[in-house]
PQR file of N, CA, C, O and H, with PARSE charges and radii, in Angstrom:
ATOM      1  N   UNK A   1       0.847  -1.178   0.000 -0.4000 1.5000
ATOM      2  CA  UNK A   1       0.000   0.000   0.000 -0.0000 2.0000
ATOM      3  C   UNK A   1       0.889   1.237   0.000  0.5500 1.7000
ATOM      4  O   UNK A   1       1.963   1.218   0.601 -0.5500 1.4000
ATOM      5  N   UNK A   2       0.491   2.248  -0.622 -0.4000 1.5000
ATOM      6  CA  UNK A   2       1.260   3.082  -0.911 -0.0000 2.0000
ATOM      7  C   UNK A   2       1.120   4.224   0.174  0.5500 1.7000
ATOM      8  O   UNK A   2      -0.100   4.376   0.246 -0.5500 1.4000
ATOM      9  H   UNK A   2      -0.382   2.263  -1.110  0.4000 1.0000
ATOM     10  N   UNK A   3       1.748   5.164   1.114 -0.4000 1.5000
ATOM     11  CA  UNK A   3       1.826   6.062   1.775 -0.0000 2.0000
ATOM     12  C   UNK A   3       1.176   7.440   0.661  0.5500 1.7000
ATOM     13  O   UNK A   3       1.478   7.932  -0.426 -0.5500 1.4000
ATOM     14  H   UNK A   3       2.738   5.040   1.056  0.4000 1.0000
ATOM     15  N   UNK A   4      -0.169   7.691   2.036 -0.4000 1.5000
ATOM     16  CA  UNK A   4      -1.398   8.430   1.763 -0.0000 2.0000
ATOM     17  C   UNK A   4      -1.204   9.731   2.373  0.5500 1.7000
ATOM     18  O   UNK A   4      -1.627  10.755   1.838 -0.5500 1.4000
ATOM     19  H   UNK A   4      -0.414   7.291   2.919  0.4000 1.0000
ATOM     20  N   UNK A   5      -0.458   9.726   3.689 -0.4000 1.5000
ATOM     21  CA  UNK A   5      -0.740  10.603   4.312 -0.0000 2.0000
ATOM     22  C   UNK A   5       0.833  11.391   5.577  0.5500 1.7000
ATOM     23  O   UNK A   5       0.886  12.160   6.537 -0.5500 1.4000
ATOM     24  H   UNK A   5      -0.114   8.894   4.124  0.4000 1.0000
ATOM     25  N   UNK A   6       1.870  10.532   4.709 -0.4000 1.5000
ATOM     26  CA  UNK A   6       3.200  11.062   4.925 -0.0000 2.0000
ATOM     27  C   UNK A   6       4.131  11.280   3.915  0.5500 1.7000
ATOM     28  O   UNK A   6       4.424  10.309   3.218 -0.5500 1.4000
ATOM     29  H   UNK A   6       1.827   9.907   3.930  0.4000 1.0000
ATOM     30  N   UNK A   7       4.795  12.636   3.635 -0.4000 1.5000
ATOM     31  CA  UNK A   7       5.478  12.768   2.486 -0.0000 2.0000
ATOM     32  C   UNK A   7       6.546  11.933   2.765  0.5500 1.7000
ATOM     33  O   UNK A   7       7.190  12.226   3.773 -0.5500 1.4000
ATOM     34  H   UNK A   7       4.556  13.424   4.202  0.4000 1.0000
ATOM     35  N   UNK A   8       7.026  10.608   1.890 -0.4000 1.5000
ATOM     36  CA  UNK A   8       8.017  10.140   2.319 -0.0000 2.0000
ATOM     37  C   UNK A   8       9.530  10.884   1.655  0.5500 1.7000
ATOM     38  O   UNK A   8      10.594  10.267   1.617 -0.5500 1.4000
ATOM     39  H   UNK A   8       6.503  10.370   1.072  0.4000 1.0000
ATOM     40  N   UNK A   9       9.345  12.405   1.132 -0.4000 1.5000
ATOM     41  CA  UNK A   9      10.735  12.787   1.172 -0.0000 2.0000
ATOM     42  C   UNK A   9      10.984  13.551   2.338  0.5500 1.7000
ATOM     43  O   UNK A   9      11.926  13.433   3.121 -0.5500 1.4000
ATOM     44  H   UNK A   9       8.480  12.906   1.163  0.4000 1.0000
ATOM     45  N   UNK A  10      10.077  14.314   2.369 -0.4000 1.5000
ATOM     46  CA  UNK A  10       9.954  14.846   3.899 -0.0000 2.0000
ATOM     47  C   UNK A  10      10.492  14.090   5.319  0.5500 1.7000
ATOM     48  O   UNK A  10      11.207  14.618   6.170 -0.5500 1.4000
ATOM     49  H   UNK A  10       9.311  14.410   1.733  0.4000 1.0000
ATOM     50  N   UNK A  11       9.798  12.314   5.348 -0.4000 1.5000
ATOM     51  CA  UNK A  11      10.273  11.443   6.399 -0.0000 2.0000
ATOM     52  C   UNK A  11      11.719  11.154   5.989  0.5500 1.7000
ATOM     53  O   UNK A  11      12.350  10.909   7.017 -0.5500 1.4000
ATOM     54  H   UNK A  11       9.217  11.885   4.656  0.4000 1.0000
ATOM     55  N   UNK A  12      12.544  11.080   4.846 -0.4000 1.5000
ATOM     56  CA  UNK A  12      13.714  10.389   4.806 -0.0000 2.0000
ATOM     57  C   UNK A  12      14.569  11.986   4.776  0.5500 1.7000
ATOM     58  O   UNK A  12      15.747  11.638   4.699 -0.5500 1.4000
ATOM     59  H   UNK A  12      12.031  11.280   4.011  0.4000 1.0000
ATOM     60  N   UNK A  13      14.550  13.210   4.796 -0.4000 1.5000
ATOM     61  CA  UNK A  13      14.946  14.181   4.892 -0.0000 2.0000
ATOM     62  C   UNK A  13      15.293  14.676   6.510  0.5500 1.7000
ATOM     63  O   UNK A  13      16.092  15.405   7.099 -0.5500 1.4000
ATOM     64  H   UNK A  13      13.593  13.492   4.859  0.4000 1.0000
ATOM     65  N   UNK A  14      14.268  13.875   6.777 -0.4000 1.5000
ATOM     66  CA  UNK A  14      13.801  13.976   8.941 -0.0000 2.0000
ATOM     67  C   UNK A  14      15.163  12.814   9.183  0.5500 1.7000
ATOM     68  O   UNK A  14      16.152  13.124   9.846 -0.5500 1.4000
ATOM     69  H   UNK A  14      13.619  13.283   6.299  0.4000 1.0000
ATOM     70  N   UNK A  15      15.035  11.783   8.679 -0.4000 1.5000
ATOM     71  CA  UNK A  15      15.933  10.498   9.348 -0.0000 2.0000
ATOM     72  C   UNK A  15      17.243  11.444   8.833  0.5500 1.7000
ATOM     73  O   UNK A  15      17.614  11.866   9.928 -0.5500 1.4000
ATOM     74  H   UNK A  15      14.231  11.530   8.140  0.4000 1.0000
ATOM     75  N   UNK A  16      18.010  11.933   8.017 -0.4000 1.5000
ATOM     76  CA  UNK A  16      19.073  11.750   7.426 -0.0000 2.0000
ATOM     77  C   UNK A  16      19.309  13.063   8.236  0.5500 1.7000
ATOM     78  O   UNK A  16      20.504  13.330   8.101 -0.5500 1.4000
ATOM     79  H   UNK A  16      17.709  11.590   7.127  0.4000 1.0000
ATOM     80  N   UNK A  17      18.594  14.167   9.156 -0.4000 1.5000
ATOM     81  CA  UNK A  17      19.161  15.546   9.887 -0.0000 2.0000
ATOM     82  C   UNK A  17      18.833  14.781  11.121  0.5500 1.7000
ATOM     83  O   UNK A  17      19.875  14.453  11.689 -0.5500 1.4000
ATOM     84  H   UNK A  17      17.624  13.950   9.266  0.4000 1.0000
ATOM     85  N   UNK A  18      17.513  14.283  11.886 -0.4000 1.5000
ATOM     86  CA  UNK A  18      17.323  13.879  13.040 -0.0000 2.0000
ATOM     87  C   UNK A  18      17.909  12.012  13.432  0.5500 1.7000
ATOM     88  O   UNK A  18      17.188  11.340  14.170 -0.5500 1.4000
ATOM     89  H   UNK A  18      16.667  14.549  11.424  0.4000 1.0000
ATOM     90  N   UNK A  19      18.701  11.636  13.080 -0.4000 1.5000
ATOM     91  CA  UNK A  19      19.072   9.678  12.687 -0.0000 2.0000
ATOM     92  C   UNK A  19      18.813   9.355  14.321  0.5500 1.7000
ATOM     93  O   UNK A  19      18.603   8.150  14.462 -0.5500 1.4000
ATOM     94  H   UNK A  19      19.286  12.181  12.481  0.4000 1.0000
ATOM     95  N   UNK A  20      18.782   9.882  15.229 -0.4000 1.5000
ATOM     96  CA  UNK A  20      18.377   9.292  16.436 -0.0000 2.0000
ATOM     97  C   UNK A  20      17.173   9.677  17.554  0.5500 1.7000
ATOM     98  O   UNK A  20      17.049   9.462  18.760 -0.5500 1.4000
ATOM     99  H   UNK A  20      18.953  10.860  15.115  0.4000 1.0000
ATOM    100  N   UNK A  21      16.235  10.449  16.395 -0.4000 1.5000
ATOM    101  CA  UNK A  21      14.800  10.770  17.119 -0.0000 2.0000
ATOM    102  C   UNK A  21      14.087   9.167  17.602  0.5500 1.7000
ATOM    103  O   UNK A  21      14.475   7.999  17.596 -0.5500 1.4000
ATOM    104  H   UNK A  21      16.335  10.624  15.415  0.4000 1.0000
ATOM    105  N   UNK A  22      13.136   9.726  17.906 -0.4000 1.5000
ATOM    106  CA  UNK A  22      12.052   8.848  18.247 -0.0000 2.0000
ATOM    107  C   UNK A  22      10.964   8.867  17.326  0.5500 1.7000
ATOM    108  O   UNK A  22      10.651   9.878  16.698 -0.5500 1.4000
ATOM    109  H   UNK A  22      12.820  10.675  17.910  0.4000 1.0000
ATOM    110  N   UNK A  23      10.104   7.246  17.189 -0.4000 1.5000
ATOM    111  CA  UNK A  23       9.013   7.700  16.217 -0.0000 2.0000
ATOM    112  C   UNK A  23       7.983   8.794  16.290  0.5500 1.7000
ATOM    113  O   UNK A  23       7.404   9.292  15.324 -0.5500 1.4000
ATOM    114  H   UNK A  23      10.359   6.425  17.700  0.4000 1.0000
ATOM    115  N   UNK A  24       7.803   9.156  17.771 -0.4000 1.5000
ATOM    116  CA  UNK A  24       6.652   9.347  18.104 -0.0000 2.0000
ATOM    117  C   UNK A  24       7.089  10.953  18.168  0.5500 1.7000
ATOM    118  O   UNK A  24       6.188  11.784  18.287 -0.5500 1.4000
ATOM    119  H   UNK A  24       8.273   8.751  18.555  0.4000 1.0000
ATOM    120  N   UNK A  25       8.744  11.469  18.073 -0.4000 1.5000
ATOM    121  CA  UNK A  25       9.141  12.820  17.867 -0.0000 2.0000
ATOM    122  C   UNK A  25       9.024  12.897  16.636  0.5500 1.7000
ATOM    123  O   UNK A  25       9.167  14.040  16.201 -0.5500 1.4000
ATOM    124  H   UNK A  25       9.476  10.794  17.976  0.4000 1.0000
ATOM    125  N   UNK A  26       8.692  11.637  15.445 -0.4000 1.5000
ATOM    126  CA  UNK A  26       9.211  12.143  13.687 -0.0000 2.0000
ATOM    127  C   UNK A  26       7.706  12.971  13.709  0.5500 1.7000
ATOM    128  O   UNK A  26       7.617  14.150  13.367 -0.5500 1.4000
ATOM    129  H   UNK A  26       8.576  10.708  15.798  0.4000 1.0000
ATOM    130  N   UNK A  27       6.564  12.165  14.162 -0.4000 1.5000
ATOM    131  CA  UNK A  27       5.329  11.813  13.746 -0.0000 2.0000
ATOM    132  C   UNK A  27       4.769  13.539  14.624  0.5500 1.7000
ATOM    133  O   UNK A  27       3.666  14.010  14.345 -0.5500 1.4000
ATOM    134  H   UNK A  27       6.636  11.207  14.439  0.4000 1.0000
ATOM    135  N   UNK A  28       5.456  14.058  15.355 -0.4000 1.5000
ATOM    136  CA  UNK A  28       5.520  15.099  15.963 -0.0000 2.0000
ATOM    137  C   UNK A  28       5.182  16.379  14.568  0.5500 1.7000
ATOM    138  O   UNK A  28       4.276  17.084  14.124 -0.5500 1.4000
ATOM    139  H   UNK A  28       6.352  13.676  15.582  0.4000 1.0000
ATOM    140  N   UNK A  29       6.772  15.995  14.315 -0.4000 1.5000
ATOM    141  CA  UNK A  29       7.339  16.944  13.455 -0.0000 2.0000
ATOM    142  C   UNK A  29       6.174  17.142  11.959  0.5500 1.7000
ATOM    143  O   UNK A  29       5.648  18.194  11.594 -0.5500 1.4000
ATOM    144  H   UNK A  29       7.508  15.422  14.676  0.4000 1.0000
ATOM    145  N   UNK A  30       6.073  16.154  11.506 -0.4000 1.5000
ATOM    146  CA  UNK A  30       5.787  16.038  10.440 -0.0000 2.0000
ATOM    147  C   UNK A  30       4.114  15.688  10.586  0.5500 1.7000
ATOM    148  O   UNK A  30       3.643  15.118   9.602 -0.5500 1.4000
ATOM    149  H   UNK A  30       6.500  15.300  11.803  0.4000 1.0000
ATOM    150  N   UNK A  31       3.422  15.897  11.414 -0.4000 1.5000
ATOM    151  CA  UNK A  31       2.167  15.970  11.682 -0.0000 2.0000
ATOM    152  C   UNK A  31       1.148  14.842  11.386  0.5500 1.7000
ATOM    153  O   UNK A  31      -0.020  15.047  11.056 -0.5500 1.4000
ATOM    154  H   UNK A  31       3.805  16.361  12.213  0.4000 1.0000
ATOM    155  N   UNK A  32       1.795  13.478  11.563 -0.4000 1.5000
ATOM    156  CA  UNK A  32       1.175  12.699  11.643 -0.0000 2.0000
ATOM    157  C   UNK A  32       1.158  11.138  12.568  0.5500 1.7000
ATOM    158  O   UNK A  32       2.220  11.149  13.191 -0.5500 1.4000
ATOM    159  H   UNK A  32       2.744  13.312  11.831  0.4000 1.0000
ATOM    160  N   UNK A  33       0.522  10.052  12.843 -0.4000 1.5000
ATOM    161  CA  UNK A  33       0.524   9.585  13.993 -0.0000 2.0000
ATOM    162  C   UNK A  33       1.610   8.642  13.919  0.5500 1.7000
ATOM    163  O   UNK A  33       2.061   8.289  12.829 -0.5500 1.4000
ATOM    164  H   UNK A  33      -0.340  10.043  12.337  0.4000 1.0000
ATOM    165  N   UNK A  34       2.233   8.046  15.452 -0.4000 1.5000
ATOM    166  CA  UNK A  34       3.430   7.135  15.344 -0.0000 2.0000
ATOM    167  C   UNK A  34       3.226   6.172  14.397  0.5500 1.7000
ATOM    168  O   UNK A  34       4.150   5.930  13.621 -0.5500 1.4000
ATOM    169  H   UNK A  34       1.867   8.333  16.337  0.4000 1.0000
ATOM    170  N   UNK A  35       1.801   5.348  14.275 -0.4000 1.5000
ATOM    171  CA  UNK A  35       1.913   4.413  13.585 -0.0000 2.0000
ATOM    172  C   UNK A  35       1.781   4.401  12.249  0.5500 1.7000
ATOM    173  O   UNK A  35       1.320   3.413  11.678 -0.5500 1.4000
ATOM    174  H   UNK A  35       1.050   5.545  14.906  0.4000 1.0000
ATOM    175  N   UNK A  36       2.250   5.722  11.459 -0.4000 1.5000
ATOM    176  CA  UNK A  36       2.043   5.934  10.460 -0.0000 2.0000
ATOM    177  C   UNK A  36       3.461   6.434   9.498  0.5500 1.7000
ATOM    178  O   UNK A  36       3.654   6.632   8.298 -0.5500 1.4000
ATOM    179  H   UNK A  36       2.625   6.525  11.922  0.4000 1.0000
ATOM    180  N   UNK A  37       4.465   6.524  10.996 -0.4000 1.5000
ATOM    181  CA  UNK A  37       5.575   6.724  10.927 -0.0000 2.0000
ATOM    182  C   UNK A  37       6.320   5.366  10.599  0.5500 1.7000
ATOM    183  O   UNK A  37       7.344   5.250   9.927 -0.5500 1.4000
ATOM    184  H   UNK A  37       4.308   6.363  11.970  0.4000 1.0000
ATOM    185  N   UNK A  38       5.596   4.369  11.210 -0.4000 1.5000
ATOM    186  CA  UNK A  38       6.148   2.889  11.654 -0.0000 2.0000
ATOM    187  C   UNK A  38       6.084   2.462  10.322  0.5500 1.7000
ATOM    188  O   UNK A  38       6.991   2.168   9.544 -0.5500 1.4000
ATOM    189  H   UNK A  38       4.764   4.463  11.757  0.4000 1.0000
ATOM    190  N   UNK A  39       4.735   2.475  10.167 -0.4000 1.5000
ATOM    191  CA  UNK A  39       5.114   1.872   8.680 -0.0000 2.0000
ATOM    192  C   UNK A  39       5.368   2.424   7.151  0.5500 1.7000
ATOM    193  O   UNK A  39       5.349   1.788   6.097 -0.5500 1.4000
ATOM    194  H   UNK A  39       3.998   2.713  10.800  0.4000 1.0000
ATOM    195  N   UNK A  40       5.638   3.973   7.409 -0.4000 1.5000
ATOM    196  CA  UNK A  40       6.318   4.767   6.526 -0.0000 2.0000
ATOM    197  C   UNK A  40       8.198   4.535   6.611  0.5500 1.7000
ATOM    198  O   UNK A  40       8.871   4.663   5.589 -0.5500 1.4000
ATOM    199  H   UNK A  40       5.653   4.490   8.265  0.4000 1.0000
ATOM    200  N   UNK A  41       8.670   4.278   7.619 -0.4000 1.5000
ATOM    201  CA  UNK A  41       9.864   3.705   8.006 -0.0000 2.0000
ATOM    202  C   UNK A  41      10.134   2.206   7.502  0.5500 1.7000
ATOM    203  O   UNK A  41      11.223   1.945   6.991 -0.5500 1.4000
ATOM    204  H   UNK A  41       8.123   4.174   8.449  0.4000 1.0000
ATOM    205  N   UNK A  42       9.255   1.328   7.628 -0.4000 1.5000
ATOM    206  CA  UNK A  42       9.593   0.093   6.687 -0.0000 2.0000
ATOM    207  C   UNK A  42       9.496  -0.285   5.206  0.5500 1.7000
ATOM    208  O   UNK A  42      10.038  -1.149   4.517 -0.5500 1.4000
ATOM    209  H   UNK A  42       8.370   1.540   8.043  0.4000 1.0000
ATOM    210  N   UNK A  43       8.349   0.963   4.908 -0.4000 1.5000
ATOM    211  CA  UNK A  43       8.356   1.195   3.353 -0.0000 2.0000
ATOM    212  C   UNK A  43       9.934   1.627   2.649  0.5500 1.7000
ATOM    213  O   UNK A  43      10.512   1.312   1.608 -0.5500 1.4000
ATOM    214  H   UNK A  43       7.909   1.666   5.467  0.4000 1.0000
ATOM    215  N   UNK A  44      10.239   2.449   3.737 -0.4000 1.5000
ATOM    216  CA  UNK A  44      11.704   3.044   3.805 -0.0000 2.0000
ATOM    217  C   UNK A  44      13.167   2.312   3.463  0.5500 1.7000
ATOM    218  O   UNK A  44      14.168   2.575   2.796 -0.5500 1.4000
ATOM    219  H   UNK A  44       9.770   2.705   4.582  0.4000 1.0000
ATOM    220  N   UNK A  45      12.578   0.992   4.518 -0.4000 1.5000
ATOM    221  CA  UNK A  45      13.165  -0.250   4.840 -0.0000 2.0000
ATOM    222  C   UNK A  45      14.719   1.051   5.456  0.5500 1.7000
ATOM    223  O   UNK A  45      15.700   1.352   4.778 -0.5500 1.4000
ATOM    224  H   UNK A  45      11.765   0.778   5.060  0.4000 1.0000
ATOM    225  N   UNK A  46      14.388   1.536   6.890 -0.4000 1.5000
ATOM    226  CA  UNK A  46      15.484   1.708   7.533 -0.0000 2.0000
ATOM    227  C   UNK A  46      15.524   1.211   8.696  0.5500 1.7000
ATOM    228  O   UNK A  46      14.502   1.100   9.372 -0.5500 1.4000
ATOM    229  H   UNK A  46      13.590   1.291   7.441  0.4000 1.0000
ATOM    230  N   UNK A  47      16.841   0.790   9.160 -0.4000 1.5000
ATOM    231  CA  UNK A  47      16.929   0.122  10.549 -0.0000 2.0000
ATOM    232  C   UNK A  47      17.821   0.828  11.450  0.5500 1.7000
ATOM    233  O   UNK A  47      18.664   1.628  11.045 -0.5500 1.4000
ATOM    234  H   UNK A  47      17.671   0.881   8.610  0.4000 1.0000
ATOM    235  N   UNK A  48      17.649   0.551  12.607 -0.4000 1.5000
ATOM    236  CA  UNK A  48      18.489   0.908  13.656 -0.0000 2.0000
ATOM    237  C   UNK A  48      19.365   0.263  13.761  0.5500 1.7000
ATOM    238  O   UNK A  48      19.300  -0.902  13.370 -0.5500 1.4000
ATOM    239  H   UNK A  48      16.964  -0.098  12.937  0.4000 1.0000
ATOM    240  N   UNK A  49      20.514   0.771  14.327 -0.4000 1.5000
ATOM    241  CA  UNK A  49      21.418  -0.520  15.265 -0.0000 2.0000
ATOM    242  C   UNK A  49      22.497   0.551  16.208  0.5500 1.7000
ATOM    243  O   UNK A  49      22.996   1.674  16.291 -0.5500 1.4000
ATOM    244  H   UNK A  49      20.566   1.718  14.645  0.4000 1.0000
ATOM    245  N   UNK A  50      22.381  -0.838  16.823 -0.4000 1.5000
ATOM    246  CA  UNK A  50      23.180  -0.371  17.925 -0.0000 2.0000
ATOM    247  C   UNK A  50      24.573   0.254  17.801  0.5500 1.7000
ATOM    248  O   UNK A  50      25.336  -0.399  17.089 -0.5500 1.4000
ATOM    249  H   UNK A  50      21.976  -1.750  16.756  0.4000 1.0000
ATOM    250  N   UNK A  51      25.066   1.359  18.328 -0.4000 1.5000
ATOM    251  CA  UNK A  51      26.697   1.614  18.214 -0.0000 2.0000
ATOM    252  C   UNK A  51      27.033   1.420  19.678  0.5500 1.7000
ATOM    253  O   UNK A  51      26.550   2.027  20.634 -0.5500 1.4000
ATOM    254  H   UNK A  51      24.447   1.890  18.906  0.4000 1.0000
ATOM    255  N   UNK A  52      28.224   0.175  19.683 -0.4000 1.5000
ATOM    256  CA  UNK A  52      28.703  -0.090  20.782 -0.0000 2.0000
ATOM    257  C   UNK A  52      29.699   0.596  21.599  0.5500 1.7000
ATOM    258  O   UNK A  52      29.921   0.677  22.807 -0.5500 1.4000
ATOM    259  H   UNK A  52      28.617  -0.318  18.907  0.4000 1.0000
ATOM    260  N   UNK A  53      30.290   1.123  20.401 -0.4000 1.5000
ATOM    261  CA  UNK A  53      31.136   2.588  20.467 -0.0000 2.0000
ATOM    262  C   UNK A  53      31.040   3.564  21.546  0.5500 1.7000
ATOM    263  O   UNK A  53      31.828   3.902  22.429 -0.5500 1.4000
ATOM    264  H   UNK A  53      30.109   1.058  19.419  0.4000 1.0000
ATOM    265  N   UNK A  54      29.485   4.038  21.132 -0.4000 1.5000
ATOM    266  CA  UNK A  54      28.801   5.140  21.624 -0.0000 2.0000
ATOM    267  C   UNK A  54      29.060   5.272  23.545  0.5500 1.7000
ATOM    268  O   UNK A  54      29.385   4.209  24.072 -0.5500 1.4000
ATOM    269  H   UNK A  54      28.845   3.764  20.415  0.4000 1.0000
ATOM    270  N   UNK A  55      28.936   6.336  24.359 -0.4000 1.5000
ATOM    271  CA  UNK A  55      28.771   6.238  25.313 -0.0000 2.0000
ATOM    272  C   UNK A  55      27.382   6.038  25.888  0.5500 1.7000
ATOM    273  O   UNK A  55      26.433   6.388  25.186 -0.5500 1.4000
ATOM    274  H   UNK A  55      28.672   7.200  23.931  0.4000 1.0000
ATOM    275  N   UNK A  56      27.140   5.489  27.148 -0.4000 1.5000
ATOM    276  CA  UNK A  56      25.976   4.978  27.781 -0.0000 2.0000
ATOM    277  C   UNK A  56      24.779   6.252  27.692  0.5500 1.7000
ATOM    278  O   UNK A  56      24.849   7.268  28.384 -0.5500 1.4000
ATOM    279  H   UNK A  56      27.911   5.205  27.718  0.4000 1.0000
ATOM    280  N   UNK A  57      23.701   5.978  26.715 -0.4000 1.5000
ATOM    281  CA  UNK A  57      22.500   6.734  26.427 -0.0000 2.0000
ATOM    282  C   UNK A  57      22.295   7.377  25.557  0.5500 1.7000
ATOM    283  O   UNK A  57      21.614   8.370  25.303 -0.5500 1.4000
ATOM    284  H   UNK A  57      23.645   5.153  26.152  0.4000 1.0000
ATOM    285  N   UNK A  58      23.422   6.272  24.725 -0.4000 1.5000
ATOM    286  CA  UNK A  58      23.476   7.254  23.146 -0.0000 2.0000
ATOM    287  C   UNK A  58      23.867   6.204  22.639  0.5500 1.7000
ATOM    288  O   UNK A  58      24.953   6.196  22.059 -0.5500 1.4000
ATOM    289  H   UNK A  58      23.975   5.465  24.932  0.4000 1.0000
ATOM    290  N   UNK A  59      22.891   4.765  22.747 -0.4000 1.5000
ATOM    291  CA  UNK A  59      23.516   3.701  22.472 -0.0000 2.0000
ATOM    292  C   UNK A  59      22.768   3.364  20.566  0.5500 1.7000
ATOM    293  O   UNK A  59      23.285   2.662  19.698 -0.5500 1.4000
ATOM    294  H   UNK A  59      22.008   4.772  23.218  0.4000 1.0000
ATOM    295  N   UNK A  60      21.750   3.987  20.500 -0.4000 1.5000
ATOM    296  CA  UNK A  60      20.855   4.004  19.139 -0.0000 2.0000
ATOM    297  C   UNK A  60      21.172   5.266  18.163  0.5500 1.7000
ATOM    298  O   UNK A  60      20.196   5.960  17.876 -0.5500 1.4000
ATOM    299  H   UNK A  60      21.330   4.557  21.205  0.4000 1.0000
ATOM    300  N   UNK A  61      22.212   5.571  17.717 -0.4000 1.5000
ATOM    301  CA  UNK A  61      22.203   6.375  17.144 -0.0000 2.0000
ATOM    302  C   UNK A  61      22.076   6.413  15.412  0.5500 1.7000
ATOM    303  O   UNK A  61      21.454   7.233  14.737 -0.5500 1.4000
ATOM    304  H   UNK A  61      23.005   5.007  17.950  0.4000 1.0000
ATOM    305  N   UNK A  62      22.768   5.411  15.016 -0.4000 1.5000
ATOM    306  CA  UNK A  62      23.105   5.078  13.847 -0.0000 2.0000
ATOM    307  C   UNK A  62      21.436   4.959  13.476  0.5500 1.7000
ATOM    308  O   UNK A  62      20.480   4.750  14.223 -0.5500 1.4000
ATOM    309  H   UNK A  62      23.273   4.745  15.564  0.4000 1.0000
ATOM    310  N   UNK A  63      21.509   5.205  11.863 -0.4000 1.5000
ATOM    311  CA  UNK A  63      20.169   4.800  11.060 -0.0000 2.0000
ATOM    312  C   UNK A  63      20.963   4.323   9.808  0.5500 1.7000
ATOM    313  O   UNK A  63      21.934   4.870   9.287 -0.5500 1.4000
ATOM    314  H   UNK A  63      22.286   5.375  11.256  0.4000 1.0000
ATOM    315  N   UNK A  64      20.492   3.477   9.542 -0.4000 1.5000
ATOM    316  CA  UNK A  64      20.657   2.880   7.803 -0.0000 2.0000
ATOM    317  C   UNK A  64      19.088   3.137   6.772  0.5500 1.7000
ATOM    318  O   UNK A  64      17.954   3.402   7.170 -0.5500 1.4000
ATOM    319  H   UNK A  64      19.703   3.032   9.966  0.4000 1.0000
ATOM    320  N   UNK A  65      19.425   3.002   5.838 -0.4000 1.5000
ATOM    321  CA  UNK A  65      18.565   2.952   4.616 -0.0000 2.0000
ATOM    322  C   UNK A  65      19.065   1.401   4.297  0.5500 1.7000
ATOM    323  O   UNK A  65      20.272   1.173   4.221 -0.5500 1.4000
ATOM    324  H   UNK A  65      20.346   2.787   5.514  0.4000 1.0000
ATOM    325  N   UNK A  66      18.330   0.608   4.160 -0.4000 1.5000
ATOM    326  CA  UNK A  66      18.717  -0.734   3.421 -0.0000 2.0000
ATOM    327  C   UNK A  66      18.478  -0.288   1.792  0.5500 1.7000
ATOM    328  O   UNK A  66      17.742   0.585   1.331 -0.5500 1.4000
ATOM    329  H   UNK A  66      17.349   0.793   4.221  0.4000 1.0000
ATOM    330  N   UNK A  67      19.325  -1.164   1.162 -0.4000 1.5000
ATOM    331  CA  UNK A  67      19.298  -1.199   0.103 -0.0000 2.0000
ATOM    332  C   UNK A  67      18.039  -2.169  -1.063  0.5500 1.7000
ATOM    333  O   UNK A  67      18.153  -2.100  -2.287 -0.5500 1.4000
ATOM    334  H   UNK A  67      19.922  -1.873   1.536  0.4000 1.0000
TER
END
C-alpha cells in the first residue's frame, strides 16, 4: 500500500538531519501519527542498530537505509 498521508521525502529528509529521534518525535514533526511513521519507516526499509562505540545513552544512534 502506498503512503497516503506522509510525504516520504519529507520522512527520509527527517531520518538523514534527526538519525536518532524517536518515532513518536518524527510523527511530531511532520504531523502525523506514530503508527504511520512505523510503517512509513519500513516502506523506507530503515533500521536501527546499535553503536557499541557510543557512550551509555546514546547507544541508538546510527540509522541505515537498506538497500
Amino acid at each position: 500500500k502506498p503512503a497516503t498521508k506522509v510525504d516520504m521525502d519529507a520522512l527520509k529528509e527527517d531520518v538523514l538531519n534527526y538519525p536518532d529521534s524517536y518515532q513518536y518525535e518524527r510523527a511530531s514533526r511532520l504531523k502525523v501519527s506514530r503508527g504511520c511513521i512505523h510503517g512509513a519507516l519500513k516502506r523506507l526499509k530503515v533500521t536501527y542498530k546499535k553503536n557499541f562505540k557510543a557512550p551509555k545513552g546514546r547507544l541508538r544512534k546510527a540509522s541505515y537505509f537498506l538497500p
